[in-house]
C-alpha positions, 0 to 999 in steps of 0.5 A: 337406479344406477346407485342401486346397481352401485351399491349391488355391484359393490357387495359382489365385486370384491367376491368376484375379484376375490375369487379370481385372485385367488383361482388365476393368481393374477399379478397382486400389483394389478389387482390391487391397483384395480381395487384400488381403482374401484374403490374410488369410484364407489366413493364418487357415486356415494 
């Protein structure tokens, strides 16, 4: 369940921040820092 929702989350996630980034023009080094944690996570939950 919680893999699942893992893998589903991944696949909207960086849509989501995508779109966010590019609407709000959020600070790049915030952003990215977040990818950056995100990213680790998924690869923690693989």
């Amino acid at each position: 369940m919680l893999v699942q929702l893992v893998h589903t989350s991944s696949i909207f996630i960086p849509i989501v921040l995508a779109t966010i980034i590019y609407k709000e023009k959020i600070n790049f080094k915030k952003v990215s820092a977040l990818i950056l944690f995100l990213l680790v996570i998924y690869l923690i939950n693989l």
